[in-house]
ChimeraX commands (.cxc) that place a marker at each C-alpha (Angstrom):
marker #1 position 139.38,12.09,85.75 radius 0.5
marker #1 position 139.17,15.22,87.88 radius 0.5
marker #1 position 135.30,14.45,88.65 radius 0.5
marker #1 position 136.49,11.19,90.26 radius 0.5
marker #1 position 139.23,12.03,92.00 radius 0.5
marker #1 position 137.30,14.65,93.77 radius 0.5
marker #1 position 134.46,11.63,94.22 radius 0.5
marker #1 position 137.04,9.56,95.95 radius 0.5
marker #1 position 138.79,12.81,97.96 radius 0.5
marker #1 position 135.35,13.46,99.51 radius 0.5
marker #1 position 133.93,9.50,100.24 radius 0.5
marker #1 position 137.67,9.34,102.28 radius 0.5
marker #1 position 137.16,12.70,103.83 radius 0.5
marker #1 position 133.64,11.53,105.10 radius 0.5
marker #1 position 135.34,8.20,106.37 radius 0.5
marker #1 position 137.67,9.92,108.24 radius 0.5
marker #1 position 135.09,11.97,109.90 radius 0.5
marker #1 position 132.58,9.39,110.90 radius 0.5
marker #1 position 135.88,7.92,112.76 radius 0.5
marker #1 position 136.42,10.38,114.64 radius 0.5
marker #1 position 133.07,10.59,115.71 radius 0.5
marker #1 position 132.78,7.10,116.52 radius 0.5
marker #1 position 136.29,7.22,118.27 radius 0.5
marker #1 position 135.09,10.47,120.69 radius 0.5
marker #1 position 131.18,8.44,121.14 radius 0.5
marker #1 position 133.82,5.44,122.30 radius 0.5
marker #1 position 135.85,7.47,124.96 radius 0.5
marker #1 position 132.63,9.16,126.14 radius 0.5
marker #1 position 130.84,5.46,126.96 radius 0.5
marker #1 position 134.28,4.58,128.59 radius 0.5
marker #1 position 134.05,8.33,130.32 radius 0.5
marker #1 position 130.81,6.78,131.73 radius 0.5
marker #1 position 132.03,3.70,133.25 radius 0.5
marker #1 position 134.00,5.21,135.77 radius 0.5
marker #1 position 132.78,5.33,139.10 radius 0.5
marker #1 position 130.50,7.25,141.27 radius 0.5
marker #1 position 132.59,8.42,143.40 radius 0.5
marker #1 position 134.32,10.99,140.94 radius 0.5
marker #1 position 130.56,12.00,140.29 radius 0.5
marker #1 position 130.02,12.94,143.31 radius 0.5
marker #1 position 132.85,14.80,144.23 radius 0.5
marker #1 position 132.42,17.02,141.58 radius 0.5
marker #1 position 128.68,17.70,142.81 radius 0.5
marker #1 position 129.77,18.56,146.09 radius 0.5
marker #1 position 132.28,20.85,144.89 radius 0.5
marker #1 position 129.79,22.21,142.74 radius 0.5
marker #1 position 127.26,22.30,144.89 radius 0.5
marker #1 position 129.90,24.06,147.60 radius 0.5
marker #1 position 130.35,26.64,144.75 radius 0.5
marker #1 position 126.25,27.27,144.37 radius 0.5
marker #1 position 126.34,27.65,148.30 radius 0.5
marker #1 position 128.99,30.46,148.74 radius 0.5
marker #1 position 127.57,32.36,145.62 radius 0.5
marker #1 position 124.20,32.09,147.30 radius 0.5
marker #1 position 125.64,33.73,150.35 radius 0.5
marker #1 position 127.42,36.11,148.67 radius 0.5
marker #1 position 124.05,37.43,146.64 radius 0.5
marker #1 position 122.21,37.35,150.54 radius 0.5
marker #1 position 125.00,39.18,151.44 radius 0.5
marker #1 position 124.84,41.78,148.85 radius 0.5
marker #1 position 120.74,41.82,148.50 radius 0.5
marker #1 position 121.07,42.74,152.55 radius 0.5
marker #1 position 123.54,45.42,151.66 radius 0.5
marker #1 position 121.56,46.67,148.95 radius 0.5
marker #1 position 118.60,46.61,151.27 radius 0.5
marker #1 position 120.30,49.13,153.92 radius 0.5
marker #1 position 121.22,51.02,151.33 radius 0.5
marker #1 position 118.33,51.67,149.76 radius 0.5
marker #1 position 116.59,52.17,153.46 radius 0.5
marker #1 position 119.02,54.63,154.32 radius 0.5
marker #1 position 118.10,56.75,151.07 radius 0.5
marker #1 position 114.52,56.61,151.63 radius 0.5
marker #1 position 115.53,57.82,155.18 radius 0.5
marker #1 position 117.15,61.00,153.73 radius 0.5
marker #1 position 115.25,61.15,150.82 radius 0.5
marker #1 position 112.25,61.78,153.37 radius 0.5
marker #1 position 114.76,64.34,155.19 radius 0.5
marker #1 position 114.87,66.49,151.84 radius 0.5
marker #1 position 111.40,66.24,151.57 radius 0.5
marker #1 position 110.20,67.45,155.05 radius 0.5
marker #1 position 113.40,70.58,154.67 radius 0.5
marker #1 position 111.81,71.39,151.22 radius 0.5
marker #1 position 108.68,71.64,152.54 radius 0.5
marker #1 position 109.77,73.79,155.24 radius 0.5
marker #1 position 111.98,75.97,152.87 radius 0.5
marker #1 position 108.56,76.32,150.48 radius 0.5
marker #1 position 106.27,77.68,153.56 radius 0.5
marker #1 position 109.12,80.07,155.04 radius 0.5
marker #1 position 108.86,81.14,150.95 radius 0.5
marker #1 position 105.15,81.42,150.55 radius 0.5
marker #1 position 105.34,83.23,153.92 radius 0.5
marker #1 position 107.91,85.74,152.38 radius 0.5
marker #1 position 106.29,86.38,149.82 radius 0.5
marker #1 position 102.65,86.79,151.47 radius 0.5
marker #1 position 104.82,89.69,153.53 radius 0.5
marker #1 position 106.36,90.93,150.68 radius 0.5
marker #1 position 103.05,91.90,149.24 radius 0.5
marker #1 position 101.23,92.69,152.50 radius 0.5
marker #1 position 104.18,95.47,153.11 radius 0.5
marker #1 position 104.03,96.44,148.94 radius 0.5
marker #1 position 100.20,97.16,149.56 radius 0.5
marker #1 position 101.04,99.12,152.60 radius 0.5
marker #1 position 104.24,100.93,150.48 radius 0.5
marker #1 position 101.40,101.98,147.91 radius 0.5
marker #1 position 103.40,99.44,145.41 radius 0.5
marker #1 position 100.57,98.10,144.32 radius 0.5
marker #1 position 97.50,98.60,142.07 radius 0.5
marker #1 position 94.68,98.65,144.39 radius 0.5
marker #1 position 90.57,98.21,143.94 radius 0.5
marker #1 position 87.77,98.26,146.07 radius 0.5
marker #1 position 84.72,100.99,146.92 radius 0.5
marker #1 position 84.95,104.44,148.41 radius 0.5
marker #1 position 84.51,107.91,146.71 radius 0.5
marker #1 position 85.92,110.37,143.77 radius 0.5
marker #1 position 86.18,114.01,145.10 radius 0.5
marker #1 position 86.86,116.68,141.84 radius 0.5
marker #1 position 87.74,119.68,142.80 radius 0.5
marker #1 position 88.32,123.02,140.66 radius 0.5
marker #1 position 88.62,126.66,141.10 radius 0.5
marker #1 position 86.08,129.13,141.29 radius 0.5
marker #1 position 83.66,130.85,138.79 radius 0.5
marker #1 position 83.16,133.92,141.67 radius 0.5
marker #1 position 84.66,137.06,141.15 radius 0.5
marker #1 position 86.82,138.36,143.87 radius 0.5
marker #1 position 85.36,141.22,145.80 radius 0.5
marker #1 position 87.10,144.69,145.93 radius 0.5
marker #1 position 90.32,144.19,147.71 radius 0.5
marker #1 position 89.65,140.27,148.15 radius 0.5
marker #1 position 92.45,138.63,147.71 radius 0.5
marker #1 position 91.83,136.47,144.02 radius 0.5
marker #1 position 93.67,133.14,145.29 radius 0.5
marker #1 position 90.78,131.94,147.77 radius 0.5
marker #1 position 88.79,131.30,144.32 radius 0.5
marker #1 position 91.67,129.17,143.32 radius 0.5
marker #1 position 92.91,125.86,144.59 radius 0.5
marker #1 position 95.81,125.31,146.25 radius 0.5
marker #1 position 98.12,122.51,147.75 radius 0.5
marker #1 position 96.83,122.99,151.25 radius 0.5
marker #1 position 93.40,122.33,150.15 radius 0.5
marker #1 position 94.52,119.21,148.89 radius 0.5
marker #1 position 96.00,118.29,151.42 radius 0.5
marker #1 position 93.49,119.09,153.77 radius 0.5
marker #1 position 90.75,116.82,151.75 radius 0.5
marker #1 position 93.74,113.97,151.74 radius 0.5
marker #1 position 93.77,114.18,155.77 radius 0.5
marker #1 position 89.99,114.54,156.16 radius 0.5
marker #1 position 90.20,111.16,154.03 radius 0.5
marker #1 position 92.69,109.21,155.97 radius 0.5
marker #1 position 91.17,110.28,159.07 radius 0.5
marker #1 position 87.64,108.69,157.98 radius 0.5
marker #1 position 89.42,105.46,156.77 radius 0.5
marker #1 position 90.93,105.63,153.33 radius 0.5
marker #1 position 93.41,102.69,152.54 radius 0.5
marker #1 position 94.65,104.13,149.37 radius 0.5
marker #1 position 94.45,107.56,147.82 radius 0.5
marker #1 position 95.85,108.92,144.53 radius 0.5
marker #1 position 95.31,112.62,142.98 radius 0.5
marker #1 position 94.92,112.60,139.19 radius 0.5
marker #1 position 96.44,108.70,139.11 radius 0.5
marker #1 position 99.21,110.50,141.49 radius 0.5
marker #1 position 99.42,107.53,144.12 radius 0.5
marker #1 position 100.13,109.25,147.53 radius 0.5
marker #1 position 102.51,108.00,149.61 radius 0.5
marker #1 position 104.44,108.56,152.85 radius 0.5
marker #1 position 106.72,110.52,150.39 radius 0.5
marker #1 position 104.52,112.08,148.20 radius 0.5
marker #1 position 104.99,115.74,148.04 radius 0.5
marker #1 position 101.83,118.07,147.31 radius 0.5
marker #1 position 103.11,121.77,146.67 radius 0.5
marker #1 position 102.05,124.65,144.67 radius 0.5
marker #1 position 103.79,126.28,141.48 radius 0.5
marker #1 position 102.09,129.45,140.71 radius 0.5
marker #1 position 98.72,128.40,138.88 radius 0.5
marker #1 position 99.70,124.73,139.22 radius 0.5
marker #1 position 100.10,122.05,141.49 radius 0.5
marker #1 position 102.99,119.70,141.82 radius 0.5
marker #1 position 102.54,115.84,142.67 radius 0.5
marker #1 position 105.04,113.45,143.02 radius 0.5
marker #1 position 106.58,115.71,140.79 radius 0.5
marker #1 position 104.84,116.18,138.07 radius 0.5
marker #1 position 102.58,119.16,137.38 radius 0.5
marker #1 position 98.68,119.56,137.30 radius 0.5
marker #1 position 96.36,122.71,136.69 radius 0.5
marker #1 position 93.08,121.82,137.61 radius 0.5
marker #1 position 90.92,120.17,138.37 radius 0.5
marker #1 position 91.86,117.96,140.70 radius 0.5
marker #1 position 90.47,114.60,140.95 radius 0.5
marker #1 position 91.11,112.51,144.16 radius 0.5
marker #1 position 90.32,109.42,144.43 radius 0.5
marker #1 position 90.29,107.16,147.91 radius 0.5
marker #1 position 89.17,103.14,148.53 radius 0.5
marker #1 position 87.35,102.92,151.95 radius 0.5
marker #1 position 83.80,103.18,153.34 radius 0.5
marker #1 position 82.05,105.42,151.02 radius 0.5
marker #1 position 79.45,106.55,153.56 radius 0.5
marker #1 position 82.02,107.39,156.11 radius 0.5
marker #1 position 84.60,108.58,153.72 radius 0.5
marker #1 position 81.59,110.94,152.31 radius 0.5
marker #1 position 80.28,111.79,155.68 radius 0.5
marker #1 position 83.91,112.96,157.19 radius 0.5
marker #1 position 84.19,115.40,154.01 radius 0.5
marker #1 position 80.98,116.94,154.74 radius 0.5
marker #1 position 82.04,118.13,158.47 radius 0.5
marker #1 position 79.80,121.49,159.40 radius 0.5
marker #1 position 82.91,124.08,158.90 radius 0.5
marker #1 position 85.27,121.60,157.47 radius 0.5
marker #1 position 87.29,121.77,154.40 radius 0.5
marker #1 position 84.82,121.37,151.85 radius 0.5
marker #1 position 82.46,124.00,153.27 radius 0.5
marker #1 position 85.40,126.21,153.13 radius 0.5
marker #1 position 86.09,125.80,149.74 radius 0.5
marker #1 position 82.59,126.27,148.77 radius 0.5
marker #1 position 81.94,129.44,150.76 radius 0.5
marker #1 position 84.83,130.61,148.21 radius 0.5
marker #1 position 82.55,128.99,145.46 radius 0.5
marker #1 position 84.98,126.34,144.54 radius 0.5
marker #1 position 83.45,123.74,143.15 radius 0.5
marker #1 position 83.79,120.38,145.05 radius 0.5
marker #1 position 81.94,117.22,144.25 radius 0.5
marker #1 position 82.07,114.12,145.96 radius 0.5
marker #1 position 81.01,111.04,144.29 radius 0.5
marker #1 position 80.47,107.65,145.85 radius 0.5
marker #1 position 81.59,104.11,144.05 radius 0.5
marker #1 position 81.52,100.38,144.80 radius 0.5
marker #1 position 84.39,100.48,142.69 radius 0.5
marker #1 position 87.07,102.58,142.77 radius 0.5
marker #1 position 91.04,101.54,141.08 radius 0.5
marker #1 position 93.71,103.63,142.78 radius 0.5
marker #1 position 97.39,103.01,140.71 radius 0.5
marker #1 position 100.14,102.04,142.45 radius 0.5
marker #1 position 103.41,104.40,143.35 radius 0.5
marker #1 position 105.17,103.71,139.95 radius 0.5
marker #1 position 108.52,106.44,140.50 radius 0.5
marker #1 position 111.94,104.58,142.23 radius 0.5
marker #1 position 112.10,105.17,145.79 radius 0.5
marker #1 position 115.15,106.49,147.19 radius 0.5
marker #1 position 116.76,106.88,150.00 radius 0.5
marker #1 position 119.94,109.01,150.50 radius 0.5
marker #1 position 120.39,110.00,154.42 radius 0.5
marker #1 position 117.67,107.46,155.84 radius 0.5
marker #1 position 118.79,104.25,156.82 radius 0.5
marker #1 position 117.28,101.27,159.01 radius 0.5
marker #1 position 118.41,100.98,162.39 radius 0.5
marker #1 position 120.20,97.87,163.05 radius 0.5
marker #1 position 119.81,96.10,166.67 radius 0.5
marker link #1:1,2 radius 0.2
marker link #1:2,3 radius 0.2
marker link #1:3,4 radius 0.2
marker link #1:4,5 radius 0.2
marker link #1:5,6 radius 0.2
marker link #1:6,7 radius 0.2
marker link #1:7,8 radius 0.2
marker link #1:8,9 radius 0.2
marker link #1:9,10 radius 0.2
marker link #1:10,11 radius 0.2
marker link #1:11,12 radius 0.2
marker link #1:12,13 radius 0.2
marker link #1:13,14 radius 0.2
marker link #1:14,15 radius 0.2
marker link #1:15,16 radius 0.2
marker link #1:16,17 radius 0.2
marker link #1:17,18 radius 0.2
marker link #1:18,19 radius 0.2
marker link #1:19,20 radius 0.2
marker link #1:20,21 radius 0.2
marker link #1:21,22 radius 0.2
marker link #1:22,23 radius 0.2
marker link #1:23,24 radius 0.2
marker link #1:24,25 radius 0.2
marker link #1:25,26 radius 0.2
marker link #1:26,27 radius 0.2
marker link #1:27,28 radius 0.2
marker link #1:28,29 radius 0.2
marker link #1:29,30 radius 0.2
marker link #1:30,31 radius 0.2
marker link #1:31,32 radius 0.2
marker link #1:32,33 radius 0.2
marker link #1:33,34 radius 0.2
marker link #1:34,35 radius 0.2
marker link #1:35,36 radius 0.2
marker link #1:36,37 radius 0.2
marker link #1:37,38 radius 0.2
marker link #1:38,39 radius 0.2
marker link #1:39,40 radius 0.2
marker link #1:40,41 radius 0.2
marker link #1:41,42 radius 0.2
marker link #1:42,43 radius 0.2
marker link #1:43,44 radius 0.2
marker link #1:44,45 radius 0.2
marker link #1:45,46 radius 0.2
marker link #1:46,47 radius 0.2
marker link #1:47,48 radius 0.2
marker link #1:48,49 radius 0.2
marker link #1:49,50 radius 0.2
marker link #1:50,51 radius 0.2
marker link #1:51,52 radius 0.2
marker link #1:52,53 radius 0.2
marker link #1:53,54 radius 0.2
marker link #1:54,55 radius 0.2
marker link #1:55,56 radius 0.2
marker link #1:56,57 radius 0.2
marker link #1:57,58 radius 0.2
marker link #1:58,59 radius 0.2
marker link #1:59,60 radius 0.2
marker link #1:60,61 radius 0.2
marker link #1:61,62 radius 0.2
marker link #1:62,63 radius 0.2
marker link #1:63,64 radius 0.2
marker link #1:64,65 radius 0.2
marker link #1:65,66 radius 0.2
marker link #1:66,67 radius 0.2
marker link #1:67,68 radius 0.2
marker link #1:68,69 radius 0.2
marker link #1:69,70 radius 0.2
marker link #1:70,71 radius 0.2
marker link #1:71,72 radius 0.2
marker link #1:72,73 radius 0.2
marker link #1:73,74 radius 0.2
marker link #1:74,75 radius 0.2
marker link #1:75,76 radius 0.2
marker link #1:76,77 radius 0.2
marker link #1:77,78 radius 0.2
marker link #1:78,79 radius 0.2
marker link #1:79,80 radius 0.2
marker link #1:80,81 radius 0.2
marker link #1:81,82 radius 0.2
marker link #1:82,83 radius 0.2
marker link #1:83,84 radius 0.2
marker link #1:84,85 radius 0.2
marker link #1:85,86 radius 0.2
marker link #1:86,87 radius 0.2
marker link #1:87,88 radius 0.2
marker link #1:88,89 radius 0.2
marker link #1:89,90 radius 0.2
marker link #1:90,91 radius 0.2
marker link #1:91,92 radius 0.2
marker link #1:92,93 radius 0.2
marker link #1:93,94 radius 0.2
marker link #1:94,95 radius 0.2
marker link #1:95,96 radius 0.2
marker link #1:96,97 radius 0.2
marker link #1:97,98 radius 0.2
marker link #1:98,99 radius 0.2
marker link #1:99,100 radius 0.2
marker link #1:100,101 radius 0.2
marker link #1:101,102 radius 0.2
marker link #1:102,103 radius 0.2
marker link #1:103,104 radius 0.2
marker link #1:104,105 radius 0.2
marker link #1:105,106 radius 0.2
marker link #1:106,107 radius 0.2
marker link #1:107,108 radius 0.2
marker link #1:108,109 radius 0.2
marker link #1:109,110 radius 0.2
marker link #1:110,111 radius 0.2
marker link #1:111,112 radius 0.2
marker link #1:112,113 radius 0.2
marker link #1:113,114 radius 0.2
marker link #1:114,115 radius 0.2
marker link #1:115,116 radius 0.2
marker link #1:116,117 radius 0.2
marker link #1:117,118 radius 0.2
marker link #1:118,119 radius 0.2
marker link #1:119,120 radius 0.2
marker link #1:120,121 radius 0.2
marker link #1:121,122 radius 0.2
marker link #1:122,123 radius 0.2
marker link #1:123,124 radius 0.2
marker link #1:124,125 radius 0.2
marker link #1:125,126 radius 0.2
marker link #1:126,127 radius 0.2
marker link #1:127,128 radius 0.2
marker link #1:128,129 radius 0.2
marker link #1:129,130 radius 0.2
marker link #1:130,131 radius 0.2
marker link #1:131,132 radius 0.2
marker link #1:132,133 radius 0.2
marker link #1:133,134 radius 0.2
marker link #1:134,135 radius 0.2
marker link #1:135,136 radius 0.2
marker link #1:136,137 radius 0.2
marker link #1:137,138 radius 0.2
marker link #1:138,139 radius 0.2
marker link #1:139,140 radius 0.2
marker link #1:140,141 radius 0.2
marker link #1:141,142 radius 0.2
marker link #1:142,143 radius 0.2
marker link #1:143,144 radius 0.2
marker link #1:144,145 radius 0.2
marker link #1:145,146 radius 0.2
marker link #1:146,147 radius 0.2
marker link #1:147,148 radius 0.2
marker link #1:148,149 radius 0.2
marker link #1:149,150 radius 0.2
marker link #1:150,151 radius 0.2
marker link #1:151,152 radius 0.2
marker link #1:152,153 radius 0.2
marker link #1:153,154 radius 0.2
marker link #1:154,155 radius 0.2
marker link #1:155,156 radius 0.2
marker link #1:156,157 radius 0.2
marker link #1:157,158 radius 0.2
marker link #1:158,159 radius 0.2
marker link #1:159,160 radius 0.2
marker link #1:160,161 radius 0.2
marker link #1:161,162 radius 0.2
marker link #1:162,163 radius 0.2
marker link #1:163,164 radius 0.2
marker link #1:164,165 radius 0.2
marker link #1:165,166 radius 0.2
marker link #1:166,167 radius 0.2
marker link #1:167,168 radius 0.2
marker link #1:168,169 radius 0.2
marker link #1:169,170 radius 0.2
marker link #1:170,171 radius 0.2
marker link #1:171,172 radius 0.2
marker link #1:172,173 radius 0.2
marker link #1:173,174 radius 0.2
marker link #1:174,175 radius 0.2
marker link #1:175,176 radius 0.2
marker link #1:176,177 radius 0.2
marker link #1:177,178 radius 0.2
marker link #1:178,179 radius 0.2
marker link #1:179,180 radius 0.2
marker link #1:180,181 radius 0.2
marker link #1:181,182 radius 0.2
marker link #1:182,183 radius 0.2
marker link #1:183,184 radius 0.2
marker link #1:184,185 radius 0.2
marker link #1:185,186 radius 0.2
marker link #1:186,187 radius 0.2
marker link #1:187,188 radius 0.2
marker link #1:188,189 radius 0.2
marker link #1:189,190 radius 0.2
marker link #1:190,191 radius 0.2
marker link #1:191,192 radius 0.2
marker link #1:192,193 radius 0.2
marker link #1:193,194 radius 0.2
marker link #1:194,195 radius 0.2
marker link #1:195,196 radius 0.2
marker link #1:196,197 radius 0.2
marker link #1:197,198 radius 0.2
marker link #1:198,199 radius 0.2
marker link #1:199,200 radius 0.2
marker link #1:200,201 radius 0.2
marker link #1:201,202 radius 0.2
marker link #1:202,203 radius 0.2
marker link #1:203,204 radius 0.2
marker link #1:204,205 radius 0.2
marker link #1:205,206 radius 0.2
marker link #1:206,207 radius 0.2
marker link #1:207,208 radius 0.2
marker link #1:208,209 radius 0.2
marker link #1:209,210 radius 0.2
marker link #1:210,211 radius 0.2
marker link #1:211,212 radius 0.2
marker link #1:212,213 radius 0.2
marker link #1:213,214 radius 0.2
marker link #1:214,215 radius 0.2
marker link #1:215,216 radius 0.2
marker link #1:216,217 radius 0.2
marker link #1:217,218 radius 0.2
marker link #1:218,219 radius 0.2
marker link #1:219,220 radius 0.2
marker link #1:220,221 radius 0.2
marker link #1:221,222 radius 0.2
marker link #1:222,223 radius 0.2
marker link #1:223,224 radius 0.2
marker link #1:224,225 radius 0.2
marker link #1:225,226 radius 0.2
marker link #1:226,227 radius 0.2
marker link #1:227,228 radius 0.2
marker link #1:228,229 radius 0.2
marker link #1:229,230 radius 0.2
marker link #1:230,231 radius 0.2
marker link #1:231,232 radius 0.2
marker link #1:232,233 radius 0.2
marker link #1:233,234 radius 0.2
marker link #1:234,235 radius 0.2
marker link #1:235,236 radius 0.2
marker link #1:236,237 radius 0.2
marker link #1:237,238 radius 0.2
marker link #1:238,239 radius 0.2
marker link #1:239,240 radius 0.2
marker link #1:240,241 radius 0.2
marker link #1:241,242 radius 0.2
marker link #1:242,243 radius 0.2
marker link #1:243,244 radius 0.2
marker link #1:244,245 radius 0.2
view
């Protein structure tokens, strides 16, 4: 009984739906009868709406357009400062390392001559006095002028890099550079032209042949290459300032 009273719920539920579809099908044929000029009127208003949203998206797509012109425009303005800003850099730092290399900051390289120098093997005469058969800090610092004088661009005594600061003074059997102590010998070396270098050490009567007369023993050594440390101790300045304009 159940089986056929579900039967007969379902063939009246499928009746009532094909009316309803056949009722709307009916009001959509009369829907169609009515005339053109309702039709049309909704066209034109439709077609009125297609027209302002078109000129609203020219409107926008020309906004957009400046827009995006006026960001290339200073997008091109970064550019060209940036490119300024990185030569003014490269520039700085080109001087930074042109006045490091004149500072003696810098590890240096390049051909010139070793000069090792060491005290005597002579025995002072009778009532000579014994420290001309030794080395001292003016002798170094006479072969360090002769050098600069002949063209040395860097100089360093015993990896001692000299600089306008560099102090070269003597402490009994010892010499003091840059503050640290050396007994010799002495090895200088200086980056320049070895021939001239070599050739303003050798003066008739200069340094050298005074240190030889004494039989110190001096030899000079040329080299097409030559590394000369850089000045590795702080720099400081307590009373010394720049002068401002």
């Amino acid at each position: 009984m159940k089986g056929k009273a579900l039967q007969t719920l379902s063939l009246i539920l499928v009746f009532i739906a094909m009316g309803l579809m056949i009722s709307m099908q009916f009001k959509t044929v009369q829907g169609g009868d009515k005339p053109p000029t309702s039709i049309s009127v909704t066209n034109s208003a439709r077609l009125e709406e297609l027209t302002q949203q078109l000129k609203k998206a020219q409107e926008e797509k020309a906004n957009l357009e400046q827009q995006l012109e006026e960001l290339t425009k200073r997008f091109k303005e970064y550019e060209d400062v940036a490119s300024k800003d990185d030569a003014a850099l490269k520039n700085l730092q080109q001087d930074v390392e042109k006045y490091k290399i004149l500072a003696g900051l810098t590890d240096m390289v390049g051909p010139g001559v070793i000069v090792t120098v060491n005290d005597s093997d002579l025995q002072p005469r009778d009532g000579e006095d014994p420290n001309l058969y030794l080395v001292h800090d003016e002798d170094l610092l006479s072969i360090v002028n002769e050098l600069k004088a002949g063209g040395a661009e860097a100089i360093a005594i015993n990896n001692q890099r000299i600089i306008a600061t560099s102090e070269i003074r003597c402490v009994g059997p010892t010499i003091i550079i840059n503050s640290t102590r050396y007994a010799p010998p002495y090895v200088i070396k200086a980056i320049g032209d070895p021939d001239t270098l070599q050739a303003a050490l050798n003066l008739k009567g200069g340094i050298v042949d005074t240190l030889r007369f004494y039989g110190i023993k001096v030899d000079i050594q040329t080299s097409d290459k030559i590394v000369v440390p850089k000045y590795s101790d702080p720099i400081k300045f307590f009373y010394a300032k720049p002068v401002t304009p």
